[in-house]
N, C-alpha and C positions, 0 to 999 in steps of 0.2 A: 144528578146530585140530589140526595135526602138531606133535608135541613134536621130530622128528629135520628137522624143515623147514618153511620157509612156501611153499607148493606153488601155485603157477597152472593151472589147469588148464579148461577143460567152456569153451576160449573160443568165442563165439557172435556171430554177425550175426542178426537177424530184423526183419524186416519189420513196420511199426505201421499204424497206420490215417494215423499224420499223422508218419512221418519211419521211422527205423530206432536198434536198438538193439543196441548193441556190450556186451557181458556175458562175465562168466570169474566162475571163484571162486575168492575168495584167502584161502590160510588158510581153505579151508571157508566161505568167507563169502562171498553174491554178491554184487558190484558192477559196477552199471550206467550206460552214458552212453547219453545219447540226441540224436541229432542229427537236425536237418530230411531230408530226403529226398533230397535231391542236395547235395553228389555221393554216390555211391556210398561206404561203408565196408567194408573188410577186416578179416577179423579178426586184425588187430594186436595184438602183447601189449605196447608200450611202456606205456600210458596202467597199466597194472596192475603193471607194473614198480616204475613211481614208486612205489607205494601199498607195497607188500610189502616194497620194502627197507629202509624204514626199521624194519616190524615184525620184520625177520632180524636187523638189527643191534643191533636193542634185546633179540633176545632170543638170541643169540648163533647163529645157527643157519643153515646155508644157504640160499639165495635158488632155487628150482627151478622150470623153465619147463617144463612137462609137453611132449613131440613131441607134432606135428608143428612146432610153432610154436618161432622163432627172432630172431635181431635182426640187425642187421649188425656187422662187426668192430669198425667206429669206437664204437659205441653202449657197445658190449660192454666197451672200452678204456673207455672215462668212464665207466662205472659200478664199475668199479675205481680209476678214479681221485676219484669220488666216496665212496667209504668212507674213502678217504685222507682226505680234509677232514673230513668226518664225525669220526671218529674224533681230529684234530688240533683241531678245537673242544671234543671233551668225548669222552675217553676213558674215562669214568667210565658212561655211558649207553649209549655205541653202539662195538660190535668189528667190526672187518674178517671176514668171511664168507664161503665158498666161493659162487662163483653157476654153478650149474649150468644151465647157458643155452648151446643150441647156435647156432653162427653161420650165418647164410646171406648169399649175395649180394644186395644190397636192388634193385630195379626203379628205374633214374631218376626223379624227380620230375617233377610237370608243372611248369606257369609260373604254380603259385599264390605270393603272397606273403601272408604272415598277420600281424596285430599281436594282441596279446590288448589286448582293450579293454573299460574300463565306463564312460567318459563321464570320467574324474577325471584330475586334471591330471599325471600321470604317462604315461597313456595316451594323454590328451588331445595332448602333446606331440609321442611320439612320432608318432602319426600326422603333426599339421601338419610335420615335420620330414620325413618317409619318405611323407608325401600318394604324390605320384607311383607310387613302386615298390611302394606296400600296396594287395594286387587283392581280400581279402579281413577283416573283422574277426569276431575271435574273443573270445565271450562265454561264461565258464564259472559255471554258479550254486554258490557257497557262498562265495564268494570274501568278504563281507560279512558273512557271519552262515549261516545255518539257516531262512532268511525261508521264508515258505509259497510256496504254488505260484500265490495271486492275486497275491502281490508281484514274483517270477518274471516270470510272465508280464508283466507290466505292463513292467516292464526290459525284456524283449525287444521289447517291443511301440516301446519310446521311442527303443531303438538301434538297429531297423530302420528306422523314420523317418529318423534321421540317415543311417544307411548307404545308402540309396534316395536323397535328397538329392542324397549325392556322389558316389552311380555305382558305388559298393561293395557287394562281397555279405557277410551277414551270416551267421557259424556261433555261434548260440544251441546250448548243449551242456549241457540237462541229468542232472545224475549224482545218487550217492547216496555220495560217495566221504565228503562232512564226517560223515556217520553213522559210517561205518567207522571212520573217525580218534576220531571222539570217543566212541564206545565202548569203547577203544582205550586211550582216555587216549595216543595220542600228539598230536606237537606239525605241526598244522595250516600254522603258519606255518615249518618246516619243510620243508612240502612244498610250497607252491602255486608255487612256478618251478619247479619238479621236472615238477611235475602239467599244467601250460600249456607246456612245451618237448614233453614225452612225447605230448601230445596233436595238438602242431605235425608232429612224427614220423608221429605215426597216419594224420593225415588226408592225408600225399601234399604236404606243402608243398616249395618249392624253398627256399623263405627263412621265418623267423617272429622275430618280432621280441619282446622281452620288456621291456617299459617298468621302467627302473629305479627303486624307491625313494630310493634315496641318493646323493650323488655318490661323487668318488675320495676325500675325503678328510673323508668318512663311516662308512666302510664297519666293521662289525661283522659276526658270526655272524649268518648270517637267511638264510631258505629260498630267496630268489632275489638271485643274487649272481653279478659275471663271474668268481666258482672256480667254479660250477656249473653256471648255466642249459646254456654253448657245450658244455659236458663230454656233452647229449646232441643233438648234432652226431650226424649218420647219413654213410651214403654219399651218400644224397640229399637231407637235408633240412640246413641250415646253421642254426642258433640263434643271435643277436645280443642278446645284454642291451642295452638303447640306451637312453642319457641320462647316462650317467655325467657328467657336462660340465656338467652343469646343476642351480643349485639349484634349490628349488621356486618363489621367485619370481620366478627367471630363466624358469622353463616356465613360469607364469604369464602372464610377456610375452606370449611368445612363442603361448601360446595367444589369448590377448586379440586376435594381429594376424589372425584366424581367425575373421570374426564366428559361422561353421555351430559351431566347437566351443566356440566362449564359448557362446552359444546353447543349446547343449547340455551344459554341464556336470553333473555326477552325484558330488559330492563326498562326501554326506551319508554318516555311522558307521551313523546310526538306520533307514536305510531304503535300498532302490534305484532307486527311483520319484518321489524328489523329494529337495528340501533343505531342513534344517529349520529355516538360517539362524542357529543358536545350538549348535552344536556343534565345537570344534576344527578340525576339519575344514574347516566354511562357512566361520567365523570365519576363519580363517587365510587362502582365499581370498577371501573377500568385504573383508579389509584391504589385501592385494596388490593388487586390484583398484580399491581405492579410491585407495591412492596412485598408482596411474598414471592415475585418473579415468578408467577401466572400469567395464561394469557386465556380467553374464549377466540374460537374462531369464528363466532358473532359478534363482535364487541369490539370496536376500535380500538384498539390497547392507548395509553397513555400517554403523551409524548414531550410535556411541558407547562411548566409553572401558570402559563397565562391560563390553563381552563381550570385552574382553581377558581376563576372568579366564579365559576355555576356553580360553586359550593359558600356561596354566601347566603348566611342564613335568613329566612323571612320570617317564620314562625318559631314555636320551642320545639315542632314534631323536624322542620331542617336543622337546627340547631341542635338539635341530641345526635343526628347523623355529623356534624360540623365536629362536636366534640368527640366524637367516639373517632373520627379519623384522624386529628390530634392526636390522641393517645397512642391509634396505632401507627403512626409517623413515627412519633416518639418512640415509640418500642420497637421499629425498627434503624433505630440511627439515622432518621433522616429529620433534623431538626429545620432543613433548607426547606422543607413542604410544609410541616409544621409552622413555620411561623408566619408566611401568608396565610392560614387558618385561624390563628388566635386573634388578628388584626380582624377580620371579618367576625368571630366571635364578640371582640370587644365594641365593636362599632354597635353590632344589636342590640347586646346589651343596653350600653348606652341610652341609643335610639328608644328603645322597649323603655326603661325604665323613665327615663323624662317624660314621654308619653304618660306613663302612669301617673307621676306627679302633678301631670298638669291637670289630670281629669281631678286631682285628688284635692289641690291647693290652689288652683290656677283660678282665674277670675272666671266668671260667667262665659265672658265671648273667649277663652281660649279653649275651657273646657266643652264649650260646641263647636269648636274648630277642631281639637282633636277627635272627635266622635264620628266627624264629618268624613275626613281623609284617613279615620282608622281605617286599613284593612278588610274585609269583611270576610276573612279566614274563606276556610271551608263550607262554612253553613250557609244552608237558604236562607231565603225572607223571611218564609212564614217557621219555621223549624230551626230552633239552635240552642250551642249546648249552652246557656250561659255562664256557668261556674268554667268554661274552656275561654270564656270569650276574651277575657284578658289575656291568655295565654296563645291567644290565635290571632288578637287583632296587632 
């Protein structure tokens, strides 16, 4: 670790027995991705970008790209316009930074199109929408958790099936970048549209697509967002956040009219390899599903009122999924599923908002008692969004 900069520097290609492996060391620390065998990789320094600016800003200090390596203008532009946001989220955690990064002219892109994909209905979506124009799917491991390397593997193994199916080529991209971060104590979900655009950048795409979480009128502080993902747009590679337009179980439909990605779905928190049909997550599809009398032959189907309890809301990002399944209860005549939902809606509420009050009105010792047992959302220690924090604690 540099105390006067966080330094990129010793970047590498080499050759494995079963693909190739892209490496730099950031902050004195290696970090590695590893990709199948073709296409060929360049040693690109986007994918390391991602990673190291958020630890410059966290720790006020410049952002430096050791020569020969460079990025192109546009790239260069959005990552100063990415501090901007950074910094208008939570000025308290992350400052604006010099980035010492020289520019070059980038090489046109060939005629790949990329989507990041893990089988779950945000991804799911985007593909059946962009099918046509998506010539390749990109799988990156950490995205879920810190799973081991048999669990890994087995994901790739179920997403290249699919991808073979439908005539698409599949980029499985194992890294070590969730170590880094959580070493780090910064904030993971901070970065992962940072880290999947930068990678879209690396590999030579023309187009790469980033499946949205939330819609427009959703939208909070979180790692992949339309302020950020386009922000690393190149000369050659274009970045698209896509889905803004759609709730979840509006992509739900619309996945369902797809028998290969209902088929294949991969929704599960607990695992990547399967679903374990009683987790938020299932649950939430497996009842969209049930109200338009769908089924996935991955996916536990539905079977009774009691696994609404995994759809009780903890934050506003489970709480927009809480509501948005309300509505579609409602809009299919079933007010019997609907009203265990508004009862767990209102309970948060509640919950959420006395909290507020008491940080806001409450005496000294309650308002450090709720700060205490707040929550601590999604965000690390050292990295968070604070204009989200009320909204996540």
């Amino acid at each position: 670790m540099n105390d006067d900069a966080v330094l990129i520097d010793q970047l590498s290609v080499r050759t494995l027995a079963d693909g190739q492996e892209l490496s730099a060391r950031v902050d004195g620390e290696r970090v590695w991705f590893r990709f199948p065998a073709h296409p060929p990789i360049a040693p690109r320094a986007e994918p390391f970008l991602a990673i190291g600016l958020q630890e410059a800003m966290v720790r006020g200090v410049p952002l430096r790209l050791a020569p020969p390596h460079a990025v192109s203008a546009p790239l260069l532009r959005g990552l100063e316009a990415m501090q901007q946001v950074f910094v208008a989220w939570n000025s308290d955690d992350f400052r604006l930074v010099p980035l010492e990064i020289s520019v070059q002219e980038e090489t046109p892109a060939g005629g790949w199109v990329l989507s990041a994909y893990s089988g779950g209905i945000d991804s799911s979506y985007t593909y059946v929408q962009e099918r046509e124009a998506i010539t390749h799917l990109l799988l990156v491991q950490g995205f879920d958790g810190n799973f081991g390397d048999d669990i890994w593997h087995a994901n790739v193994k179920a997403r290249a099936q699919f991808a073979h199916r439908e005539g698409k080529g599949l980029i499985p991209v194992a890294n070590n970048v969730r170590t880094f971060i959580e070493r780090r104590r910064l904030s993971w979900a901070a970065l992962h549209g940072s880290l999947l655009a930068a990678l879209g950048v690396a590999l030579g795409a023309r187009q790469m697509f980033i499946p949205s979480t939330f819609t427009l009128n959703e939208l909070f502080p979180w790692g992949s967002h339309p302020l950020l993902d386009p922000l690393w747009s190149s000369d050659a590679t274009r970045i698209i956040h896509h889905g803004l337009e759609a709730t979840r179980t509006a992509k739900t439909v619309a996945v369902a009219s797809h028998p290969a990605s209902l088929d294949h779905l991969q929704v599960c928190w607990r695992g990547v390899d399967k679903n374990c049909g009683h987790c938020p997550k299932c649950v939430r599809t497996s009842l969209a599903l049930h109200l338009i009398g769908k089924a996935s032959s991955r996916l536990p189907p539905f079977e009774n009122r009691s696994q609404l309890r995994w759809l009780k809301p903890g934050n506003p990002a489970s709480l927009a999924f809480t509501e948005d399944l309300i509505h579609f209860a409602l809009l299919h005549q079933r007010p019997d599923l609907a009203k265990p939902l508004k009862s767990y809606r209102r309970h948060y509420l509640v919950k959420h908002h006395a909290s507020e009050l008491i940080k806001v009105y409450g005496a000294r010792w309650a308002r450090a008692l709720a700060r205490r047992f707040a929550s601590k959302g999604w965000h690390g220690d050292r990295a968070r969004m604070q204009a989200a924090r009320s909204w996540l604690d």
